[in-house]
C-alpha positions in Angstrom: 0.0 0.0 0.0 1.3 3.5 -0.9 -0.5 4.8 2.3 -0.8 2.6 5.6 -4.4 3.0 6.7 -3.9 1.8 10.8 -7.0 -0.4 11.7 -7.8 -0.5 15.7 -9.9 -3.2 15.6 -13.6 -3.6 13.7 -15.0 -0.8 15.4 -11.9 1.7 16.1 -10.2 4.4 14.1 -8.1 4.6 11.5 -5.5 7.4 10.5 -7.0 9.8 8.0 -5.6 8.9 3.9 -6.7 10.4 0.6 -7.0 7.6 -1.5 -9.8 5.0 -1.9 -9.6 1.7 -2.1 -11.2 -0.3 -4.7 -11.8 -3.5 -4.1 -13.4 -6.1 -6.9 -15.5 -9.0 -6.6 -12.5 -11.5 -7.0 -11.0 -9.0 -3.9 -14.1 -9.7 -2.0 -14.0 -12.9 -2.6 -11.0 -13.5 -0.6 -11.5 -11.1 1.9 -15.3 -12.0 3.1 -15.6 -15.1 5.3 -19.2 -16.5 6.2 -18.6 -17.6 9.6 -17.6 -13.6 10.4 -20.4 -12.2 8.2 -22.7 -13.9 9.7 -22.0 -12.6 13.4 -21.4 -8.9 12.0 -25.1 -9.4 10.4 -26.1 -10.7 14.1 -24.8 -8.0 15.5 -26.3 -5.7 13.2 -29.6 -6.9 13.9 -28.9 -6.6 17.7 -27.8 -3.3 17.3 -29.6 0.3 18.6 -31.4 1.1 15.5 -29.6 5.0 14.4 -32.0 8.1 15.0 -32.1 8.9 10.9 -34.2 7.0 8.3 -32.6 4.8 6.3 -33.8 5.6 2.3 -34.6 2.9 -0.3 -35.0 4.8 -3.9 -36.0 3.0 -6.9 -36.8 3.6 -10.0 -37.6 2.1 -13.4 -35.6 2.3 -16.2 -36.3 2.7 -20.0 -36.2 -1.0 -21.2 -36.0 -4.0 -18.6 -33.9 -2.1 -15.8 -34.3 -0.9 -12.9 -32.2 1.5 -10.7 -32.0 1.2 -6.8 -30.0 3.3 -4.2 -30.1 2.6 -0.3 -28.6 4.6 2.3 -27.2 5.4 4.8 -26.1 2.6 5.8 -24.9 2.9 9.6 -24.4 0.2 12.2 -23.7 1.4 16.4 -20.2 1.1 16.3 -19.0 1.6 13.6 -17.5 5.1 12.6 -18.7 4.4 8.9 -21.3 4.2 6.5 -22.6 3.6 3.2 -24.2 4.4 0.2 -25.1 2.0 -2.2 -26.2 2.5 -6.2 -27.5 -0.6 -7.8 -28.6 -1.2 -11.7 -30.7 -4.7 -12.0 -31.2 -6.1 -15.6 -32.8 -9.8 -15.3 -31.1 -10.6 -18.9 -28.0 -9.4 -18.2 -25.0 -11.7 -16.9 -24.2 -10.4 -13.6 -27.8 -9.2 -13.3 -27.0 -6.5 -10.7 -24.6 -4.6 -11.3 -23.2 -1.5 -8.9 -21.1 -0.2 -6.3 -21.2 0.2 -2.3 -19.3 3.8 -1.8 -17.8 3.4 1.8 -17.2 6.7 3.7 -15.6 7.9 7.0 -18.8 9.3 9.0 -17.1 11.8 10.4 -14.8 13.5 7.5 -17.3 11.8 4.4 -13.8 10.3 3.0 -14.7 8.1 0.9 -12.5 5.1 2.3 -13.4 2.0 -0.5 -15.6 1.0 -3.3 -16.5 -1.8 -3.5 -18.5 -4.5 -5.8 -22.1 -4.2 -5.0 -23.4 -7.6 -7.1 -21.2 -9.4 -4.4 -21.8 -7.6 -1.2 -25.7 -7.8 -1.7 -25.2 -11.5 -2.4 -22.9 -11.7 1.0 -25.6 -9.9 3.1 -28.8 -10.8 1.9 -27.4 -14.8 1.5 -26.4 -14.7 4.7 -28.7 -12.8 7.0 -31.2 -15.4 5.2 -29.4 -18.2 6.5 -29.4 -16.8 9.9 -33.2 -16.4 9.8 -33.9 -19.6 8.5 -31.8 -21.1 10.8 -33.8 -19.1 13.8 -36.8 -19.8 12.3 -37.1 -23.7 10.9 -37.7 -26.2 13.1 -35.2 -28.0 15.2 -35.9 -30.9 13.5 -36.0 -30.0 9.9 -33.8 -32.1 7.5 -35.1 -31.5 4.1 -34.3 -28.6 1.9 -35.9 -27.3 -1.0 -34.1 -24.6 -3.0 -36.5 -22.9 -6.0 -33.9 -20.6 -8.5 -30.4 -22.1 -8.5 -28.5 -18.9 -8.8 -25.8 -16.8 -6.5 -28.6 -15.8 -4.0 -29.6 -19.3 -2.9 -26.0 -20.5 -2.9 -25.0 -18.1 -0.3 -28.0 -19.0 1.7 -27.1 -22.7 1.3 -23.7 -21.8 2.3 -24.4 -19.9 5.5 -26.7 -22.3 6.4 -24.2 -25.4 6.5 -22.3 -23.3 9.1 -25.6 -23.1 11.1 -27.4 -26.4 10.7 -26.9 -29.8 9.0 -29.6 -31.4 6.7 -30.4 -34.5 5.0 -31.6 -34.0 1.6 -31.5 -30.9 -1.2 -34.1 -30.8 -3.6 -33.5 -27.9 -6.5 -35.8 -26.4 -8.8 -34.6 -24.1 -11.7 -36.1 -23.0 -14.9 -32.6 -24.0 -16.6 -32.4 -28.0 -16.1 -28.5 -27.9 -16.0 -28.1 -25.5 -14.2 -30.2 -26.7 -11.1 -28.8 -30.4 -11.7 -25.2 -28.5 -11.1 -26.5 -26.9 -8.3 -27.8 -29.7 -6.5 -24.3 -31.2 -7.3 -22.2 -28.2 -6.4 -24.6 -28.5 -2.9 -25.0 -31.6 -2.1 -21.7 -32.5 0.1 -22.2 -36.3 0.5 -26.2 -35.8 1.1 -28.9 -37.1 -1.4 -29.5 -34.2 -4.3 -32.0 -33.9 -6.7 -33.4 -31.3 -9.4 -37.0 -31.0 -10.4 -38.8 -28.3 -13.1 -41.9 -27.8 -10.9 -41.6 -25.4 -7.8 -44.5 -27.1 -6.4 -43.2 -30.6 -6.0 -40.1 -29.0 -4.9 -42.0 -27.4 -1.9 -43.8 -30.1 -1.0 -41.5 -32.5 0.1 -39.8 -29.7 2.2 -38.8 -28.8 5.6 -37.0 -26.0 4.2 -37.7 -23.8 1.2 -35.5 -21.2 0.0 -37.0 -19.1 -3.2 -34.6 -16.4 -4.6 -36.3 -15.6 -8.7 -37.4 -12.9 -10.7 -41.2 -14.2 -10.8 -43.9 -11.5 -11.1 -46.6 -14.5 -10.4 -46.7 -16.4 -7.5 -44.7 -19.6 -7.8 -46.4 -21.3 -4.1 -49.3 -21.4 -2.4 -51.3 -22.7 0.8 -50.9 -25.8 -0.6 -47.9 -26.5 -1.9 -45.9 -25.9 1.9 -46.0 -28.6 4.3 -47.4 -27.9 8.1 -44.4 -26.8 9.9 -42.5 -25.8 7.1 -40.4 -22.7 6.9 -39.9 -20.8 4.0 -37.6 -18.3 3.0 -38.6 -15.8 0.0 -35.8 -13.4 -1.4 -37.3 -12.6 -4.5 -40.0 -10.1 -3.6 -37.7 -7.0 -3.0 -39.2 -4.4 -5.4 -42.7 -3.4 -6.1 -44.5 -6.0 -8.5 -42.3 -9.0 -7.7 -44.1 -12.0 -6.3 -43.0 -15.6 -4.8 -45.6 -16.5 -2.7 -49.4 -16.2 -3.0 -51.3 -14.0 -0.6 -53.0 -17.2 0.6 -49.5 -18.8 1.5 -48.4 -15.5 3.2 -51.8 -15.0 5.4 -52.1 -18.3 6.3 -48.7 -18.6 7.9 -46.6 -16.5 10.3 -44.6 -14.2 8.3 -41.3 -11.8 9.2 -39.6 -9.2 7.5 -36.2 -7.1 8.2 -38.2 -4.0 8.4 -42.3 -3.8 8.2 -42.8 -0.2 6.2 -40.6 -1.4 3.7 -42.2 -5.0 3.4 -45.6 -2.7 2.7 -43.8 -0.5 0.3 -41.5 -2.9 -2.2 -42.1 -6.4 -0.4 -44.1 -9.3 -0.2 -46.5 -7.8 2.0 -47.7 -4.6 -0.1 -47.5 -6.6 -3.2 -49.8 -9.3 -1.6 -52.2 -7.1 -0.4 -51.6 -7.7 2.9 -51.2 -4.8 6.4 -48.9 -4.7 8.9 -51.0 -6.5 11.1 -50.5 -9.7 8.7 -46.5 -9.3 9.5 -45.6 -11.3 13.3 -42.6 -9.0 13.4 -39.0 -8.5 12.6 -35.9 -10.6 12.4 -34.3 -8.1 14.4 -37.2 -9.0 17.7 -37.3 -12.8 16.8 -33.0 -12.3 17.6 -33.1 -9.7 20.7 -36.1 -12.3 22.3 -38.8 -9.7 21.8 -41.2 -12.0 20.1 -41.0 -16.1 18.8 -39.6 -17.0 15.8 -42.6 -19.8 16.0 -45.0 -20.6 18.4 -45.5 -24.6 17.4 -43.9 -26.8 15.5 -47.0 -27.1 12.9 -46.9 -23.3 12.2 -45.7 -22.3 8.8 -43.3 -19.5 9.4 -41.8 -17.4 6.3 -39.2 -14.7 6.1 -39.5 -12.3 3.6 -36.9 -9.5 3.7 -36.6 -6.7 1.2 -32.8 -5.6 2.5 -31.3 -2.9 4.7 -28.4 -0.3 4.1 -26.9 -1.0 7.3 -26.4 -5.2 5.9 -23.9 -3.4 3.1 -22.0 -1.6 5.9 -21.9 -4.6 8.3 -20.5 -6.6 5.2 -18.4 -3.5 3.3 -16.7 -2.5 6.8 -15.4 -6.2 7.7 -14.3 -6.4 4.2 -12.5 -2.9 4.3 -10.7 -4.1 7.5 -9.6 -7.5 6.3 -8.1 -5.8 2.9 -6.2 -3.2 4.7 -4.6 -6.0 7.5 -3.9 -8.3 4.1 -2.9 -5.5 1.5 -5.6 -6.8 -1.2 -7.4 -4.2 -3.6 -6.2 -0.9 -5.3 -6.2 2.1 -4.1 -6.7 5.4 -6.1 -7.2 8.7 -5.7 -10.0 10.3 -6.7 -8.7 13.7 -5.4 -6.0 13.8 -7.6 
């Protein structure tokens, strides 16, 4: 490094420096561990929510984009935060594509830039896997996982450092691709792939369902008693995994219960607050139950916070200047 950047720690100071660091997805790859993400996404959730409202703008774009920024992204603790720009084309290969800007809260410096395709992944992967973990039963072995992309991987991954299973059951609109998922996944345990959602669901303990679908994919029906399901797809306004029946019939958490009405599952169902049991963040401090029998049918349904990018962007930040991985440049120049 041209400039040492003195880390006290994941919560300390550092010695002020001009330049930014950039750091890529193959950066973030080797810096970001899931074991550590997930306990800075725990402690994120545990933490004293900050006294100014977090933003979520979106926007369509001409064509078959859309355009999302969240921040600021702030965390107790940490003397950072974030702001986060991201560009979503379904057709596209990445499909989101964009940047988490990483700033000094008290100067604005803007410390790093980093990848935002993978730090959404990171975060939303993970703090999914930590609230399906809460949430499934104790004794739930079989997994169902509906859209084999990066999303469910990550949730897959987390989970194996939280829980074992039996049995992984993946659905995919691309045949090969969810027969190499359940492959890539299966570590010793029976895999299979199926084209239906349904029968996916149905023989599950655990459903994870990260897609683009507009249209619900399950219903009432299709999810076992004492099921749990997690749905990442329904994170903008007209998405839809899961059918309002589904949703109202079981007990249902969110990150955050405004946004959930605004650009989730709930508003886009046609449900009310009332319809949500709560957040993740009181199923983890002991406010509420995650479930209150094991025949309940419990979903989580997050839409995504700023604050998971800084929890994610800040231990990445202080891994890469203890290791000396990314470039740095100076946009001051």
């Amino acid at each position: 490094m041209t400039r040492e950047n003195a880390m006290r720690g994941l919560c300390g100071s550092w010695t002020m420096t001009a330049v930014t660091l950039l750091l890529s997805r193959s950066d973030l790859q080797q810096l970001l561990d899931v074991g550590t993400s997930i306990e800075a996404i725990r402690q994120g959730f545990l933490a004293v929510p900050p006294d100014i409202a977090a933003r979520r703008v979106y926007t369509n774009l001409p064509g078959p984009g859309t355009a999302t920024a969240l921040l600021p992204g702030l965390v107790d603790g940490i003397a950072a935060y974030t702001v986060k720009v991201n560009a979503k084309f379904p057709r596209s290969q990445p499909a989101l594509r964009g940047v988490v800007c990483l700033h000094d809260i008290a100067t604005g410096e803007l410390l790093a830039v980093l990848d935002s395709a993978t730090v959404t992944a990171w975060r939303t992967g993970l703090a999914a896997a930590l609230a399906t973990d809460i949430l499934a039963g104790p004794s739930a072995t079989a997994v169902a996982v509906i859209g084999a992309g990066a999303q469910s991987g990550l949730v897959l991954r987390g989970l194996a450092e939280l829980r074992s299973w039996d049995s992984l059951t993946v659905c995919d609109l691309d045949p090969a691709r969810a027969a190499a998922f359940a492959a890539g996944h299966a570590r010793g345990r029976p895999a299979d792939h199926v084209f239906d959602p349904r029968e996916a669901a149905r023989g599950a303990d655990i459903v994870v369902i990260a897609t683009w679908s507009r249209a619900p994919l399950l219903r009432a029906a299709d999810v076992r008693p004492g099921a749990h399901v997690t749905s990442l797809g329904a994170d903008e306004p007209g998405k839809a995994e899961l059918a309002p029946d589904l949703l109202k019939s079981a007990r249902v958490l969110v990150d955050d219960i405004p946004l959930a009405l605004a650009s989730g599952a709930l508003g886009t169902g046609g449900l009310t607050a009332e319809d949500a049991a709560g957040t993740l963040s009181q199923v983890l401090s002991g406010v509420i139950p995650g479930r209150t029998s094991p025949a309940e049918v419990t979903i989580y349904t997050p839409v995504g916070l700023p604050w998971q990018d800084l929890a994610l962007a800040w231990a990445a930040y202080h891994q890469a200047r203890s290791t000396n991985i990314g470039n740095e440049f100076d946009f001051l120049a």
